[in-house]
Each structure stands twice: as C-alpha cells, then as structure tokens.
Short mmCIF file of the C-alpha atoms (twelve columns), coordinates in Angstrom:
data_MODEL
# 
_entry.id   MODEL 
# 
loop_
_atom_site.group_PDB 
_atom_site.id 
_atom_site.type_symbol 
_atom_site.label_atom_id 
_atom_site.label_alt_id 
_atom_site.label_comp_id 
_atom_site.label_asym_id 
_atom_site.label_seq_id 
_atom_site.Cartn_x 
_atom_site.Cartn_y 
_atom_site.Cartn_z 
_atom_site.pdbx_PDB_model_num 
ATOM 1   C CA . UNK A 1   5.628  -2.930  -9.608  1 
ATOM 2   C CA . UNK A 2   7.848  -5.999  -10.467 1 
ATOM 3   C CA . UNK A 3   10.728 -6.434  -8.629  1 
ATOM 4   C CA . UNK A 4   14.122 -6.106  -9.495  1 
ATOM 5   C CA . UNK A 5   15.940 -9.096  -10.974 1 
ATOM 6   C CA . UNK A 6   18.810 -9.893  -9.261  1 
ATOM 7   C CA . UNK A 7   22.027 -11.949 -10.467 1 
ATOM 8   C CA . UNK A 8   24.955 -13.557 -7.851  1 
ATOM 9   C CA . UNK A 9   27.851 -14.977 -8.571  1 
ATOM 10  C CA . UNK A 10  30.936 -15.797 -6.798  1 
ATOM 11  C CA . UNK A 11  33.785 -17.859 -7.332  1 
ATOM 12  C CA . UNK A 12  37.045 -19.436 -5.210  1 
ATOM 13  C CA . UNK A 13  39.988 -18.121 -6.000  1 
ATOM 14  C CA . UNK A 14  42.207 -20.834 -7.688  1 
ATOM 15  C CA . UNK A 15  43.287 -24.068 -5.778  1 
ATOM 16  C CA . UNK A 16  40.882 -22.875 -2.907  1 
ATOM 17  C CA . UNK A 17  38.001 -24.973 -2.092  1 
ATOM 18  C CA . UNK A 18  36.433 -21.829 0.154   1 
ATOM 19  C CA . UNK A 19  35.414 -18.421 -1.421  1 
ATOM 20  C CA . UNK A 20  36.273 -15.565 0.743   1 
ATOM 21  C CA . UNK A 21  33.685 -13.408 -0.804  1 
ATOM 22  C CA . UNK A 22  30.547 -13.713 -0.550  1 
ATOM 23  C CA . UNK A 23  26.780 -12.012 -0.892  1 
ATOM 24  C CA . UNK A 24  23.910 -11.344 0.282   1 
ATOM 25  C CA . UNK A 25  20.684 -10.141 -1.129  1 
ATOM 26  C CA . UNK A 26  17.407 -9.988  1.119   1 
ATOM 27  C CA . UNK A 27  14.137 -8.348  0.547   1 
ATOM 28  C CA . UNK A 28  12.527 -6.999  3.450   1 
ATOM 29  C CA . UNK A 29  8.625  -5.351  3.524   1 
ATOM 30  C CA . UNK A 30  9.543  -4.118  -0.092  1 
ATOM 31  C CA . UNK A 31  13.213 -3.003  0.491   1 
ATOM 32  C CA . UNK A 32  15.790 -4.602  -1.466  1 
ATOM 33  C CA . UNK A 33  19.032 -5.289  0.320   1 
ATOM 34  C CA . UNK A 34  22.626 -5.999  -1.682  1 
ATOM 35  C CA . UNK A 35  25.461 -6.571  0.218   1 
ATOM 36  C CA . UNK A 36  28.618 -8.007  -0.440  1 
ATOM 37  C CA . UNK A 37  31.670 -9.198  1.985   1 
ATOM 38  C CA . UNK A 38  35.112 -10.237 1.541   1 
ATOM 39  C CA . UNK A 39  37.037 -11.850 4.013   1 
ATOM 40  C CA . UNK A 40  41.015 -10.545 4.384   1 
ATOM 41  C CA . UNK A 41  43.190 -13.130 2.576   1 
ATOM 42  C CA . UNK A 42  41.450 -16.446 1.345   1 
ATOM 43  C CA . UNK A 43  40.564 -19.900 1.971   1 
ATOM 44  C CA . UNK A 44  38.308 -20.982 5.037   1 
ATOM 45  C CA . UNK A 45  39.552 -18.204 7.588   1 
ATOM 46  C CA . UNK A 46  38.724 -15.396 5.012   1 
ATOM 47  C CA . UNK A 47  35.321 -17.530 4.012   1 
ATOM 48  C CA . UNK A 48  34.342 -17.368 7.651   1 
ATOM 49  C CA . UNK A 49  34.732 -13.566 7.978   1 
ATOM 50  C CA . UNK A 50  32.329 -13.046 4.898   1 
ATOM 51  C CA . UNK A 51  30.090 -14.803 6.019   1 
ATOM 52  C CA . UNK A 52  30.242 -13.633 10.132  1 
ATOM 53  C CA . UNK A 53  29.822 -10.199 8.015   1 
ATOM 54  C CA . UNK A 54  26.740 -10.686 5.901   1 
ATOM 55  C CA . UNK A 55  25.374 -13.063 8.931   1 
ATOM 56  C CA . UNK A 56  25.432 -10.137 11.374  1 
ATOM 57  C CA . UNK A 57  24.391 -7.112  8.418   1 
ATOM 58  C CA . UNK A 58  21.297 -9.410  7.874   1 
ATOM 59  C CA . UNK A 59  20.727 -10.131 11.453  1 
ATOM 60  C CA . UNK A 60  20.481 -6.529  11.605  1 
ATOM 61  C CA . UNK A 61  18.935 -4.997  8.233   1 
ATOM 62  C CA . UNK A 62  16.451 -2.541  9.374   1 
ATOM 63  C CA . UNK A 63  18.534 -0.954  12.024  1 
ATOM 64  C CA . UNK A 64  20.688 2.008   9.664   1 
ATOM 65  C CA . UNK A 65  23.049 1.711   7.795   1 
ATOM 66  C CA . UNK A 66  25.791 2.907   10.729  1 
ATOM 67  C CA . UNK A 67  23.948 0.227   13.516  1 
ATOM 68  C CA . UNK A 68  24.784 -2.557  10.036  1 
ATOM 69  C CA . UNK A 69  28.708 -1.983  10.150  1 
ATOM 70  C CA . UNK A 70  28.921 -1.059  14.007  1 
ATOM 71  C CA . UNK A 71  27.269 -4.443  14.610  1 
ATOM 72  C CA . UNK A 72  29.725 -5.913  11.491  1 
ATOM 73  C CA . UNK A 73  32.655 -4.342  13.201  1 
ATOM 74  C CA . UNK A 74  31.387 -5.558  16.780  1 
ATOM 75  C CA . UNK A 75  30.847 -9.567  15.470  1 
ATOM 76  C CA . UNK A 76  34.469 -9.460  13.187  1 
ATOM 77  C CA . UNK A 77  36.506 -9.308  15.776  1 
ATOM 78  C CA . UNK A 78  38.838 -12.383 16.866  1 
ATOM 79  C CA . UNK A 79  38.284 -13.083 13.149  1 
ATOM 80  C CA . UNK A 80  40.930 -11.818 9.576   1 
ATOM 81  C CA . UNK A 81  38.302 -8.884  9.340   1 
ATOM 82  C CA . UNK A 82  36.576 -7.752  6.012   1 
ATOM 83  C CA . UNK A 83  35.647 -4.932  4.073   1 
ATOM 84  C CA . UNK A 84  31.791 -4.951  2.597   1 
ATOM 85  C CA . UNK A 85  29.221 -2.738  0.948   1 
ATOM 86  C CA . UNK A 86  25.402 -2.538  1.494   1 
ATOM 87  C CA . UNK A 87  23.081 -0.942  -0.693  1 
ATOM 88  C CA . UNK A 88  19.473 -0.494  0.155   1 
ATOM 89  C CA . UNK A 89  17.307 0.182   -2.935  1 
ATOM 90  C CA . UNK A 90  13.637 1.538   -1.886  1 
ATOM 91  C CA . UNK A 91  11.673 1.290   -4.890  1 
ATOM 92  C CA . UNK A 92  8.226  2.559   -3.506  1 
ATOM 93  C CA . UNK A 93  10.009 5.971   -2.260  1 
ATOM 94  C CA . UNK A 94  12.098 5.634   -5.123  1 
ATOM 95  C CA . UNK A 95  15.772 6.357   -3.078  1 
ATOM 96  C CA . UNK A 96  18.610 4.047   -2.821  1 
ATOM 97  C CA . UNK A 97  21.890 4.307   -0.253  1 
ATOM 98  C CA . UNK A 98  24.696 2.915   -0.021  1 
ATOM 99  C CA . UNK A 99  27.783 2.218   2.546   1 
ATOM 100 C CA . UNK A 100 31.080 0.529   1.923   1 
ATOM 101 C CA . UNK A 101 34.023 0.022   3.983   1 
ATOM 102 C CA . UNK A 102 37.378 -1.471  2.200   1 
ATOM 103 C CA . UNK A 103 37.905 -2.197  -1.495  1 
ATOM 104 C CA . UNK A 104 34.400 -3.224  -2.826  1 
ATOM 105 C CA . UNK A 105 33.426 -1.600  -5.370  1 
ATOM 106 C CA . UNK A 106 29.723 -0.113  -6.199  1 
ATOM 107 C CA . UNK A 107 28.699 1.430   -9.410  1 
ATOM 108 C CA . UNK A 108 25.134 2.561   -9.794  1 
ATOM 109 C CA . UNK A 109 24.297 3.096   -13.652 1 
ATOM 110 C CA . UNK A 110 21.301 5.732   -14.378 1 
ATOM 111 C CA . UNK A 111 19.967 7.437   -16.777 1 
ATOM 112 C CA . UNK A 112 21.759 10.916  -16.043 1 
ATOM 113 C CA . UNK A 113 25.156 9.045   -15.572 1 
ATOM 114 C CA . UNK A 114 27.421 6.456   -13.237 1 
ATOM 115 C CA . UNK A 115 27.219 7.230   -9.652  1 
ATOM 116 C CA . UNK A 116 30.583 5.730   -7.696  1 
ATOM 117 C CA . UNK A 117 29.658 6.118   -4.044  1 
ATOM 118 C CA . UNK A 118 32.951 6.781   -2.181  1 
ATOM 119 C CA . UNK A 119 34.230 4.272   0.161   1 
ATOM 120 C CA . UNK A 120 35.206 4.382   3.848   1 
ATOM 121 C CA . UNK A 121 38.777 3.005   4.604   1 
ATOM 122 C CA . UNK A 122 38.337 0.703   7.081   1 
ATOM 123 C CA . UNK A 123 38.719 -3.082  7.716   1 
ATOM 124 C CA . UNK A 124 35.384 -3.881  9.719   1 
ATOM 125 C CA . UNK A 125 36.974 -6.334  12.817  1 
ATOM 126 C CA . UNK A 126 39.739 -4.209  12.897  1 
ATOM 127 C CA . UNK A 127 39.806 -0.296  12.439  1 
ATOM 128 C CA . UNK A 128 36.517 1.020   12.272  1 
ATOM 129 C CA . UNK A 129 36.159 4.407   10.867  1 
ATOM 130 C CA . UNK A 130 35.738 7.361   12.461  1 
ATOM 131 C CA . UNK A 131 32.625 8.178   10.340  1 
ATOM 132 C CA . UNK A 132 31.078 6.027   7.931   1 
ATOM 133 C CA . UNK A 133 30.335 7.556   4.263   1 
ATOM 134 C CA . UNK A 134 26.741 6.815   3.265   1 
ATOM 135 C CA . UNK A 135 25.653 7.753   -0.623  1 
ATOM 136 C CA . UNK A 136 22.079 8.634   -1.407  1 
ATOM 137 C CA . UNK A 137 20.424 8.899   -4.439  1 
ATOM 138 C CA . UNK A 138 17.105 8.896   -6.454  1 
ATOM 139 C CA . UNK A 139 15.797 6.083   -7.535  1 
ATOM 140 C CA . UNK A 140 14.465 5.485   -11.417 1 
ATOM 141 C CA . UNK A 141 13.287 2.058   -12.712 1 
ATOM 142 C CA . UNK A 142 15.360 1.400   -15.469 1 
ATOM 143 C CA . UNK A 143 18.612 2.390   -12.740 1 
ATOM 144 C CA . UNK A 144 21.231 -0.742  -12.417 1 
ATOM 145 C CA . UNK A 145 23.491 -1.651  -9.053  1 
ATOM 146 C CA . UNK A 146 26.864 -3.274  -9.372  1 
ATOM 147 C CA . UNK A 147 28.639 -4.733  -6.293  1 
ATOM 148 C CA . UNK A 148 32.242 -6.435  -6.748  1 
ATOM 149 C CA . UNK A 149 34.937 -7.222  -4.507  1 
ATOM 150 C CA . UNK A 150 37.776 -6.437  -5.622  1 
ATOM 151 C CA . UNK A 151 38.759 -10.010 -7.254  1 
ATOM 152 C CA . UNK A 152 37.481 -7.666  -10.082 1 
ATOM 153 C CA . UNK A 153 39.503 -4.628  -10.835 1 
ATOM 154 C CA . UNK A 154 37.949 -1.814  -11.020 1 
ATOM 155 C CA . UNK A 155 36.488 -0.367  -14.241 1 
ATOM 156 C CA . UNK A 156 37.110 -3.559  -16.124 1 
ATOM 157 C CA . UNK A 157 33.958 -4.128  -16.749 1 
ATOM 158 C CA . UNK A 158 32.495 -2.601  -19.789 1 
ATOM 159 C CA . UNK A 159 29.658 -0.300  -19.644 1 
ATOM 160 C CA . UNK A 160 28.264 -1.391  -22.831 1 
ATOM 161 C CA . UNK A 161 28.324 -4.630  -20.919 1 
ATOM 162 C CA . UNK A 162 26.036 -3.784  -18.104 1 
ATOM 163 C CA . UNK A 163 23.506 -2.035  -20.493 1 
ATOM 164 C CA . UNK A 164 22.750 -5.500  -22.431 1 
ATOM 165 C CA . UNK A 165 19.298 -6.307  -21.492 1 
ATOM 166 C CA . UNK A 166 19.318 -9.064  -23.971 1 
ATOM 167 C CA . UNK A 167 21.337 -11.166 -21.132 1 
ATOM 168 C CA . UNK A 168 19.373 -11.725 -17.684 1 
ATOM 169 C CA . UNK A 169 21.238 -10.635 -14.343 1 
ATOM 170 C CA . UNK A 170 22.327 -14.245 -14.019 1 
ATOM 171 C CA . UNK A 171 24.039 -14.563 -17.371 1 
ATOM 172 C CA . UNK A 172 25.568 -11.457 -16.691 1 
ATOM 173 C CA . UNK A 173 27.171 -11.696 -13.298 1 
ATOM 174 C CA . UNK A 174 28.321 -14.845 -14.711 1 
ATOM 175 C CA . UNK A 175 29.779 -13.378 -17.633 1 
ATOM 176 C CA . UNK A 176 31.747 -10.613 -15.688 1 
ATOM 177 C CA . UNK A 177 32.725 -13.201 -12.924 1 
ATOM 178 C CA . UNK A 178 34.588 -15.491 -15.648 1 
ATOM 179 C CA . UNK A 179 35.525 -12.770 -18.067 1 
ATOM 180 C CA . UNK A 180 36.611 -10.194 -15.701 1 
ATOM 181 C CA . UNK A 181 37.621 -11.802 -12.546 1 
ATOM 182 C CA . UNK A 182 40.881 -12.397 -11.153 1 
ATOM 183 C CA . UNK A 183 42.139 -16.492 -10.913 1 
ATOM 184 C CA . UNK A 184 44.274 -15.179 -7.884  1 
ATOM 185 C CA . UNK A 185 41.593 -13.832 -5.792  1 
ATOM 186 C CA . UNK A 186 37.901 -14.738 -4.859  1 
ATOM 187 C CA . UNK A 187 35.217 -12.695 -7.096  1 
ATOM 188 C CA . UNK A 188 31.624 -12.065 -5.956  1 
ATOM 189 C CA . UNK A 189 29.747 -9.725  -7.845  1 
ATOM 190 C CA . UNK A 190 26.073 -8.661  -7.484  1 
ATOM 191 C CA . UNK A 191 23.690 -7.313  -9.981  1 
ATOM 192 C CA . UNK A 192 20.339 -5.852  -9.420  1 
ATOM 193 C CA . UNK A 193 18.180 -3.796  -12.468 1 
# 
C-alpha cells in the first residue's frame, strides 16, 4: 500500500515576514496525521501560537483526539490563542477522523460525495469547548483531505480543481494557496490523496 501523497503550503500574509498559519503532517506506525493551526491575528505573536499548537498536538499524537486539543488548550495559554484541525487518516483499518476548533476548514472528497466535518467554536488558549465534535468516516483509497485556514474562504476552491490528478499535491496546494488565498491574511492549506 503506497502512501498518501501529501502537499503543504503556506504563505505570510502581505508585508508580514511571519506566517501565522501553519501545518503539520506526521506519520506515525502507519497513521497519517494532518493538522493545521492558525494563530489569532498575524505576524510573530500569531506565528508563535501556531506553532505552540502543532508543537504540543504532535508532542501528543497518539493520545485521542480530545487529550490533542485539551493538551493544545492547556500549552496556548499566556499566548493570542488559535483555532486548528486534526485529521487522522488510518489507511490499514480504512477510517479517518477528524476534530476542529475555530474557522479551519476540512473538506474530505469521496467517492459517494463531500464530507464537511462540523467545527467546534472555540479558540484553543482561550475558551475551550464544552465538548469537542469529532467526525468519523470510512476510508477508500482514491478519498482526498483538504485542510485550510481560513486565509481561504470557504468553498472557493473548485471541486473540479481538487479532482485533477494530472497536478501532484504540491502543485496543487500551491495553486489554491496563490489562486485562492487571501493577500490580507496568512493561508496554509494541506492536501493529502
């Protein structure tokens, strides 16, 4: 079983030299981890929240999903906060999940349809939820995971876009990055197939 490629991109928001997004991917005994953060606000301050956020989710990757943003939650504070998604694709059980507190955004493209996992509100640092909304699905080989903060809007990326398999995951997160993303905000986007 190959595994999945994987593209990352992110990108400063204009006239900042630090990128308040940011992303993490890890593979752990055969479990592929996506995750991306995004500090409140921007420049350095917001660039150290993302990455106190995907510092302390990878610190703690095969504890659960609720331990990940407790432990998130626990290390943002004294810091602007952030808001993040994880998803956890298990390929050999063939199931995926995934968490997200704030604005990211997660869209998981299968063959039976687009799966939007709901988000928690929350700003992990600050105000923790009360219960933490994790999505589960099947998972099929040709399925596709898109993470983006929301220096991306929402649904402005094209579908038709995400099923070109002519372009590798690098191209594409690149392409959607510079196409789609905002110049007044920081972008990351992550995508896995």
């Amino acid at each position: 079983m190959e595994k999945l490629e994987v593209g990352v991109y992110t990108r400063a928001r204009e006239g900042e030299v630090a990128c308040g997004d940011a992303c993490l991917v890890k593979r752990v005994e055969g479990v592929l981890f996506l995750a991306v953060g995004d500090g409140i606000g921007h420049g350095p301050e917001a660039a150290r929240a993302a990455e106190i956020a995907l510092a302390s989710m990878e610190s703690s990757i095969n504890t659960g999903m609720v331990n990940i943003f407790q432990l998130c939650h626990r290390e943002l504070r004294g810091t602007r906060g952030a808001v993040a998604a994880l998803c956890r694709v298990d390929r050999s059980q063939g199931l995926w999940q995934a968490a997200i507190v704030g604005n990211i955004h997660v869209k998981i493209l299968t063959a039976k349809g687009i799966i939007t996992p709901l988000a928690t509100p929350g700003i992990l640092g600050y105000n923790y939820p009360h219960q933490l909304l994790i999505a589960k699905g099947s998972y099929q080989e040709d399925d596709l995971f898109l993470i983006h903060s929301d220096g991306i809007q929402e649904g402005a990326v094209p579908l038709v876009l995400l099923a070109n398999y002519r372009l590798t995951a690098e191209e594409l997160v690149r392409l959607i990055g510079e196409k789609y993303g905002r110049r007044d905000d920081d972008v990351a986007v992550i995508v896995a197939r």
